[in-house]
C-alpha positions in Angstrom: 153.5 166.8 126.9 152.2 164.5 129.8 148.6 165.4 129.8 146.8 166.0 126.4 143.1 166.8 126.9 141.2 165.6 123.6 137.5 167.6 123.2 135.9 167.7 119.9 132.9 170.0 118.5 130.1 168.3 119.3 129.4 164.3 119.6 129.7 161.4 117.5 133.1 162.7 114.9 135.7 160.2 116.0 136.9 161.8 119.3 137.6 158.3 120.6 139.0 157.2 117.3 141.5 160.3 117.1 142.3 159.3 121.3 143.5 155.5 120.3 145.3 156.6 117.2 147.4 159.3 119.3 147.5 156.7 121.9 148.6 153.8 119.5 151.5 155.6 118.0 152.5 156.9 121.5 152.9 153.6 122.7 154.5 152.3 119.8 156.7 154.9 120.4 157.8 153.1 123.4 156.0 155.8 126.0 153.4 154.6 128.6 150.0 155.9 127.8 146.8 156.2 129.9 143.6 156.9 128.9 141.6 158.9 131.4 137.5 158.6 130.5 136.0 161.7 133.0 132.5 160.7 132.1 131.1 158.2 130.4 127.4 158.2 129.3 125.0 156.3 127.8 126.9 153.0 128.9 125.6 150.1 130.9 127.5 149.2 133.8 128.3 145.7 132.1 129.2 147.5 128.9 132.4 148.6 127.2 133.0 151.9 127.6 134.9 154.1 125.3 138.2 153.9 127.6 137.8 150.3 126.8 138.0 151.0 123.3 141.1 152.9 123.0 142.9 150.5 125.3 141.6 147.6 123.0 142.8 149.3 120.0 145.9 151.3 121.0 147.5 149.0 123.2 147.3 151.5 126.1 147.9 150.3 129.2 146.5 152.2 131.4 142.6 153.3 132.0 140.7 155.0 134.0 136.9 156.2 134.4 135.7 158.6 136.7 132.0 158.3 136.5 129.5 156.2 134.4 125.5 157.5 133.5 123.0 155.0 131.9 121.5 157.7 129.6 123.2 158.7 126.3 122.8 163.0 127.4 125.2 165.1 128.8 127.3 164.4 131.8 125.7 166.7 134.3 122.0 165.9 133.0 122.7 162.3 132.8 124.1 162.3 136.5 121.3 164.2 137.7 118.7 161.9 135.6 120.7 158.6 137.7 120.6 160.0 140.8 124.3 159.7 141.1 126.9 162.0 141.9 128.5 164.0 139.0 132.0 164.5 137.8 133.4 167.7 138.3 136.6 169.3 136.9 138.4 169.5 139.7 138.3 165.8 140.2 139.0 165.4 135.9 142.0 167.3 137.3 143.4 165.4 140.4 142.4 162.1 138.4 144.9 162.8 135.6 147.7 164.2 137.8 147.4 161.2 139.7 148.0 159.2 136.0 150.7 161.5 135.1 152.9 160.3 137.9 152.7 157.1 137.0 152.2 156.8 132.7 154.4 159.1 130.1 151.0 160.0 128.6 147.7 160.5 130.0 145.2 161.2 127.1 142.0 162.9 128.9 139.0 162.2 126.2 136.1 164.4 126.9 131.9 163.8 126.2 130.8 165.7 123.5 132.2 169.1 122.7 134.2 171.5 125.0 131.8 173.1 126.8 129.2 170.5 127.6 128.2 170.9 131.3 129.5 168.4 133.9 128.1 169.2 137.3 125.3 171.6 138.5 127.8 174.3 138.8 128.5 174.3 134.8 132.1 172.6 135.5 133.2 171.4 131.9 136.0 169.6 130.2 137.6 173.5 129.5 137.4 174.3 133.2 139.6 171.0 134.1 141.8 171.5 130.6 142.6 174.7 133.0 143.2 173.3 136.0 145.3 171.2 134.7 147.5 174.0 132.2 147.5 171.2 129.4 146.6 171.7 125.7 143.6 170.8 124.0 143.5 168.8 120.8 139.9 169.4 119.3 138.5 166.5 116.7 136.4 168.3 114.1 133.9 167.0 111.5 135.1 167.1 108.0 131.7 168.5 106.1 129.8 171.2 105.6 129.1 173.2 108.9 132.4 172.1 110.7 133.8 175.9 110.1 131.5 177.6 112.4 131.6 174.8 115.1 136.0 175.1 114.7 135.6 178.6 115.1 133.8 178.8 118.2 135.5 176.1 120.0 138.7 177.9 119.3 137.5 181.2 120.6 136.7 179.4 123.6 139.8 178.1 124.3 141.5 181.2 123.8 139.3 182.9 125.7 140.2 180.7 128.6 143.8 181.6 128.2 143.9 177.3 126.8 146.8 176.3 124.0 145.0 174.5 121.2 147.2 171.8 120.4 145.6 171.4 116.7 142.7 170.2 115.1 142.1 166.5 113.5 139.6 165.6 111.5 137.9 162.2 112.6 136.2 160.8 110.1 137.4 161.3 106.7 136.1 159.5 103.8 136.9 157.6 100.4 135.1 159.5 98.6 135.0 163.5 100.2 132.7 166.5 98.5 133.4 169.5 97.6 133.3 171.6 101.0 135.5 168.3 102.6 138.4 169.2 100.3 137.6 172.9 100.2 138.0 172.3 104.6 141.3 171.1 104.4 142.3 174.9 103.4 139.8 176.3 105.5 139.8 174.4 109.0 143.4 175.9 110.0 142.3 179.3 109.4 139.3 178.9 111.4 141.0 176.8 114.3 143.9 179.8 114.3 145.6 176.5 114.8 147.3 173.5 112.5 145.8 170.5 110.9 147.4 167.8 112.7 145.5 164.7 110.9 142.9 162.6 109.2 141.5 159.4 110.4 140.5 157.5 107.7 136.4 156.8 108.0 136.0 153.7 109.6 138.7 153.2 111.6 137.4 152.0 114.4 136.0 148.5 112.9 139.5 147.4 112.5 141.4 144.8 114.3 144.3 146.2 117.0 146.8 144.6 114.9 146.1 146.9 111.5 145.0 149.6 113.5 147.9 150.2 115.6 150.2 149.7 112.3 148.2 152.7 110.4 147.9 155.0 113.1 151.1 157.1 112.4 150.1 157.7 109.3 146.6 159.3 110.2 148.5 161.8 112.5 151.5 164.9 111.8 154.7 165.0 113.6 153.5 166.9 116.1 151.3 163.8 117.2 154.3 161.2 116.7 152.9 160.6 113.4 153.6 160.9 109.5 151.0 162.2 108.0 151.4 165.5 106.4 148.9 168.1 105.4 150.3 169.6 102.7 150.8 166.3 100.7 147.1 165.5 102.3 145.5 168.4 100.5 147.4 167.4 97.4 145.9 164.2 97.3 142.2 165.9 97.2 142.3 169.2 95.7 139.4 171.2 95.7 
């Protein structure tokens, strides 16, 4: 797996979390990672950005940002809205090829969910996931509502003819509800795809150090890590 494309189902649920954790047992795993950022929005060009963040907390050593947009909207509106050219999948595409020559891993974290629009020609992170023939992890939500959202983004992978890697939840807390435990059951059947980890809520206040030496166990196997979902639902029945 050189190119792993990271989407989510919808904004704000950890996807950059999830991307430093896969990239921060990767690395500890003694593989190059890079982190490839096609859009970043609502940053100031003095700012960190979120490729910034997973190479802070990972260890990663390798970034890469293909455009930035002032406004915190979605790629293609907030390109349009600066007056600067947009990001479109085929460059996502020749951008991580590019890192893939040189890095073991290139991690491609997308804005938002799967299908959020890029360019004036509706280019999204899907089209490049495509281009590119890598899978897709998608972070979910862990409450109430996160079925529908799983379901959908699934269908539209598969209707792309895209491998869904798995699903991870990004945010998970001390204290979950009812439907949080009932969705460790649930979330597989409606990804048609596994559970491949939890990221404990909060995760991303921690330092690099403590980070980096919890990460495997937030992740499965198939992710380099421990964690295991079986023994995960266990701990939180329902």
């Amino acid at each position: 797996m050189g190119i792993l494309v990271v989407s989510g189902t919808g904004t704000e649920i950890g996807k950059t979390v999830v991307t430093a954790a896969v990239a921060a047992v990767a690395t500890a795993a003694g593989r190059s990672v890079a982190v490839l950022k096609p859009a970043q929005t609502g940053v100031g060009p003095d700012e960190r950005g979120d490729a910034d963040e997973v190479v802070r907390l990972s260890g990663a050593v390798g970034s890469a940002e293909l455009g930035r947009f002032p406004e915190p909207l979605a790629p293609g509106t907030a390109a349009l809205r600066a007056g600067l050219a947009p990001v479109g999948p085929g460059q996502v595409a020749e951008a991580a090829r590019k890192l893939a020559a040189a890095y073991d891993l290139v991690l491609v974290e997308g804005a938002g969910g799967l299908l959020v629009r890029f360019d004036e020609e509706g280019g999204t992170l899907a089209d490049a996931a495509a281009l590119l023939g890598a899978p897709v992890l998608v972070v979910v939500p862990a409450g109430l509502g996160t079925l529908n959202s799983t379901a959908l983004t699934a269908e539209a992978l598969r209707a792309r003819g895209i491998e869904q890697l798995g699903v991870v939840i990004g945010s998970w807390p001390d204290a979950p509800d009812l439907a949080m435990r009932c969705n460790l059951a649930d979330l597989p059947e409606s990804a048609d795809a596994p559970l491949l980890g939890a990221v404990p809520e909060g995760s991303g206040a921690l330092g690099p150090t403590e980070f980096r030496a919890a990460a495997g166990g937030w992740l499965g196997p198939a992710l380099g890590g421990t964690w295991d979902a079986e023994t995960f639902r266990e701990r939180f029945p329902a």
